[in-house]
N, C-alpha and C positions, 0 to 999 in steps of 0.2 A: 568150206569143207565141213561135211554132219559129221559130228563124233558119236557114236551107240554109248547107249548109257541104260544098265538093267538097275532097277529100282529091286531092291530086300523089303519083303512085306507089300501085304494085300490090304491092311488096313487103313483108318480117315487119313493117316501121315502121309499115304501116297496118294490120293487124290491133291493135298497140299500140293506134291512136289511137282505132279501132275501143270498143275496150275503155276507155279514158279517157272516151268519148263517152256510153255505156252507162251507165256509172256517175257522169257529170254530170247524167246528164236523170234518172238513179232517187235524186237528190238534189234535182230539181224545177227541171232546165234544160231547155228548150225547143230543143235542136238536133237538125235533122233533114240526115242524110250524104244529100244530094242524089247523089252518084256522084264518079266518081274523072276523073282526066286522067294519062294513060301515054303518055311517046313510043314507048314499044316496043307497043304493044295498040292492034287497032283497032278505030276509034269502033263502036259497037253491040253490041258483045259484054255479056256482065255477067260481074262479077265479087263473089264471093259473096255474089248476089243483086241486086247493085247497078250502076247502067249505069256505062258506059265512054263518056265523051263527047269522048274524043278526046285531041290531044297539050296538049302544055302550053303549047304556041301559042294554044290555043283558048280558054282558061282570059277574053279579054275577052269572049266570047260569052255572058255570065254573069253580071252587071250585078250580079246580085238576089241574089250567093252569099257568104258569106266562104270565104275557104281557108288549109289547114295542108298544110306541105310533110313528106310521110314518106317522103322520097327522100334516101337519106345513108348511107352503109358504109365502113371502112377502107378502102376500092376507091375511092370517089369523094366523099370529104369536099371534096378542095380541088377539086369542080367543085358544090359546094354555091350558093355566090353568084351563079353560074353559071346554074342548075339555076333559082332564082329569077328570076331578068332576064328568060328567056324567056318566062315569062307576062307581062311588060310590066304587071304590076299594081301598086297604087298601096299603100305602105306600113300603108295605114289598111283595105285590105281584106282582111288577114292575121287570122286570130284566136289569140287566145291562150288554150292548154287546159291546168289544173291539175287534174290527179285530186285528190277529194277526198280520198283517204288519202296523200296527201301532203303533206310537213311546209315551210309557207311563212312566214318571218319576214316579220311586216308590215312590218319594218325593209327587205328586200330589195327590189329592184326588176327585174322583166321586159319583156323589149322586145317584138317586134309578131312574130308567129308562132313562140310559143315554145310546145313540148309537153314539158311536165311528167308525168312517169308514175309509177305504183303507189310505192310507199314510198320518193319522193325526198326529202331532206331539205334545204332552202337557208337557210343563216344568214342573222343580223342582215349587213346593209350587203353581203351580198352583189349583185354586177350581173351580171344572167344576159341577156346580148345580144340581140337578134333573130336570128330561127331558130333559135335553138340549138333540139337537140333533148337533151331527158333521159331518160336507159334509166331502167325499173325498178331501182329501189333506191339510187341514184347521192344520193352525197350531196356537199355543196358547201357550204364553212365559211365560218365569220364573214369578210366583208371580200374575200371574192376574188372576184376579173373574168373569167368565160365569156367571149372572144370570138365576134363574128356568125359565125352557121352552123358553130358546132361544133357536136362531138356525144360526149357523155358518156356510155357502157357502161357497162351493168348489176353495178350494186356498184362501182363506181370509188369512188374517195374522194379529196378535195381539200379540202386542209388548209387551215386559215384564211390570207387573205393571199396566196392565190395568184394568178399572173394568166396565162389562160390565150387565146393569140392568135385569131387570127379564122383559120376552117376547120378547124380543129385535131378531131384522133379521139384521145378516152383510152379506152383499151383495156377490154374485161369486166375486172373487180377490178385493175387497177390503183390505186398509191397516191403520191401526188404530196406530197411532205413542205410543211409550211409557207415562206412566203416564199419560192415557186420565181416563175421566171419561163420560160414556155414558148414560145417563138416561133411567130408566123402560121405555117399551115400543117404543122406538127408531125404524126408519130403516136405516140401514147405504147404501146408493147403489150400486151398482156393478160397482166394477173399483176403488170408490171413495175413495178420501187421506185421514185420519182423522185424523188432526193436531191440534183442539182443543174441549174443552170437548161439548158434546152434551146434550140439555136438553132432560126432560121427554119428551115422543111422537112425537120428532120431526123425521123427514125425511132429508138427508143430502146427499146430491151428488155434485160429481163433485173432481178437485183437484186446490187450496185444497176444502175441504168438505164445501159445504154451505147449510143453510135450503130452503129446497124448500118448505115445509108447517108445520105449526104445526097443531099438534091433541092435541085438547084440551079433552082428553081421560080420565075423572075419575079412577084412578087407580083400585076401587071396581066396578065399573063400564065395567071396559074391559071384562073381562072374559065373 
């Protein structure tokens, strides 16, 4: 049985999901990408191949679809939760997509619109939140905590025991040492070591990891 499923966002993240999608149904899943919803694109157009039905306002006009949010960049992580609201849709209509060549401990647990990509790896007792998105290759160790609608870059590596805040971006290959704790809204940057814990909204680069600026970001306020 095909279940329709409309992808949020026209940018790299859905080509990902694109390719997550491909390689579920040639493993013998039944999903067929009904089209996408773009606040910036307007409704009628296609987009490689596939229709544009409009903003993400419109996303209730679609009763019969699940959907995955591939809307999220170091530019606009902490408007991620944000990004979700505006379709007013209801938790349970999310889908959640692991590519099969990705490494899942049955011990782990994922929440309601979380995409999984090419050779992630997630430990035993790891909690991988709602929305989070996971880049190609991103691995995530025993026991540590994804906060909702982060998003974890290609090759990142997170050490067992970590806990990482809601909206939060770690960086392409970035590496976050054991027992950190990373505050909501953080960005971790690409390459960068993270050897101790990070506050709320800060920005952190370099090895090892230091603040390049804080955001003093209202947690009720981000979104």
């Amino acid at each position: 049985m095909s279940e329709r499923l409309i992808i949020l966002g026209t940018g790299g993240s859905a080509l990902d999901v694109l390719d997550v999608i491909d390689a579920l149904n040639a493993g013998g899943a039944g999903w067929t990408v009904a089209g996408f919803l773009d606040d910036g694109r307007p409704a009628g157009e296609a987009y490689l191949g596939l229709p544009l039905f409009g903003p993400l306002s419109a996303a209730a006009q679609h009763p019969e679809c699940a959907f995955i949010n591939a809307i999220g960049s170091d530019r606009n992580h902490r408007q991620r939760a944000a990004i979700i609201a505006k379709t007013r849709l209801r938790p349970a209509q999310f889908a959640t997509l692991v590519h099969p060549h990705a490494s899942l401990s049955p011990r782990a647990a994922l929440g309601r619109g979380v995409c999984v990509n090419y050779g992630v790896s997630i430990g035993g007792r790891a909690v991988i939140g709602d929305h989070v998105y996971l880049c190609p290759g991103a691995i995530i160790g025993h026991d540590s905590v994804i906060g909702d609608y982060s998003i974890v870059a290609p090759g990142a590596v997170i050490s067992g025991c970590v806990e990482i805040g809601e909206s939060c971006y770690v960086g392409a290959g970035a590496t976050v040492r054991q027992a950190i704790h990373v505050g909501a809204r953080s960005l971790i940057g690409m390459g960068a070591v993270v050897v101790r814990d990070v506050e709320a909204g800060v920005t952190v680069v370099g090895n090892p990891a230091t603040p390049r600026r804080q955001e003093r970001t209202d947690p009720a306020s981000a979104a």
